[in-house]
N, C-alpha and C positions, 0 to 999 in steps of 0.2 A: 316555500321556496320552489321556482319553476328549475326547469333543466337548468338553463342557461343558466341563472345565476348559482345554482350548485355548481354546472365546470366551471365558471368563471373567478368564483370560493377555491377552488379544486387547483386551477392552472396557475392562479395569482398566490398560494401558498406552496406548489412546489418550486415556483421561480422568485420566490422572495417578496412580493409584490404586496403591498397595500390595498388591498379590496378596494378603499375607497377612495386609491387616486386612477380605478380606472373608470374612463366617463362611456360605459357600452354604449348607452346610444347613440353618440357622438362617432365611436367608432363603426358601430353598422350602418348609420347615415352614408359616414364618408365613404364607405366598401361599397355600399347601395349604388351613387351618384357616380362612381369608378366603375362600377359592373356594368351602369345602363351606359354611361357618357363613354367609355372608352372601349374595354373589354372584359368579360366574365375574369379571367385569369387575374385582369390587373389589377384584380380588389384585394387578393391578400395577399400581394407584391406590393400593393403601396399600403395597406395596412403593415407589412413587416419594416418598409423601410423608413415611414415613420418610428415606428418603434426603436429603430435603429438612429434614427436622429435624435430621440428624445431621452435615448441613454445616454449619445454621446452629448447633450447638452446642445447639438446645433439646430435643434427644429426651433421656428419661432412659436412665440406666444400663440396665433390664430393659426398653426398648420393646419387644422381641421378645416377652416372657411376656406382657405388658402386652398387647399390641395380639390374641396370640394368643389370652388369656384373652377378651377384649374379644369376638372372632368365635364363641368358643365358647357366652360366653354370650347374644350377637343369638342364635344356632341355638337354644339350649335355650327364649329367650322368643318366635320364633318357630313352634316348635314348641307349645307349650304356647295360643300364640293360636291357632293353628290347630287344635288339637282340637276345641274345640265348636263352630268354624264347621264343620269338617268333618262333625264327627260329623251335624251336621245337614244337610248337605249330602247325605250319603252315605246317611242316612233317607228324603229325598226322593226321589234316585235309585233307590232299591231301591223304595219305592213305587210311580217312572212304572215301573219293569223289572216290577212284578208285573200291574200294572195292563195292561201292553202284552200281556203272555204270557196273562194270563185273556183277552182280547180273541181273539189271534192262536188260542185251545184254541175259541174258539167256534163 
């Protein structure tokens, strides 16, 4: 038995819990795809708040696609706002960088 699944034995019997209804992979997937798509922080915020739906009976059957899907696509419309701020961003910068270097040649 690794770490993990010792606290995971360890955490799941002092909170009542069935070893075997919990699916870890499934949950560090989804903390995984929330850490890289959204934010480090919001992985064990929407790991708790799952948890918090799936006591009160309101999460559905695929929360786990669901919420994963959910992370992937904040990343992909994050990424996509961020191009043309960037890009012009990064037009400015190259500008002051040419601009410093003609100065610095003179």
């Amino acid at each position: 038995m690794n770490v993990l699944e010792e606290w995971t034995a360890l955490v799941c019997r002092e909170l009542g819990i069935d070893p075997a209804r919990v699916d870890r992979t499934a949950v560090l997937d989804l903390t995984r795809d929330v850490a890289h798509g959204v934010a480090r922080p919001a992985a064990p915020l929407t790991a708790y708040l799952m948890g918090l739906a799936q006591g009160a009976g309101t999460a559905p059957p695929d929360v786990v696609e669901r919420l994963s899907r959910m992370a992937k696509d904040w990343a992909g419309a994050d990424t996509e706002a961020d191009t043309g701020a960037n890009a012009g961003a990064n037009a400015g910068a190259n500008a002051e960088t040419r601009a410093a270097a003609d100065t610095s040649e003179s």
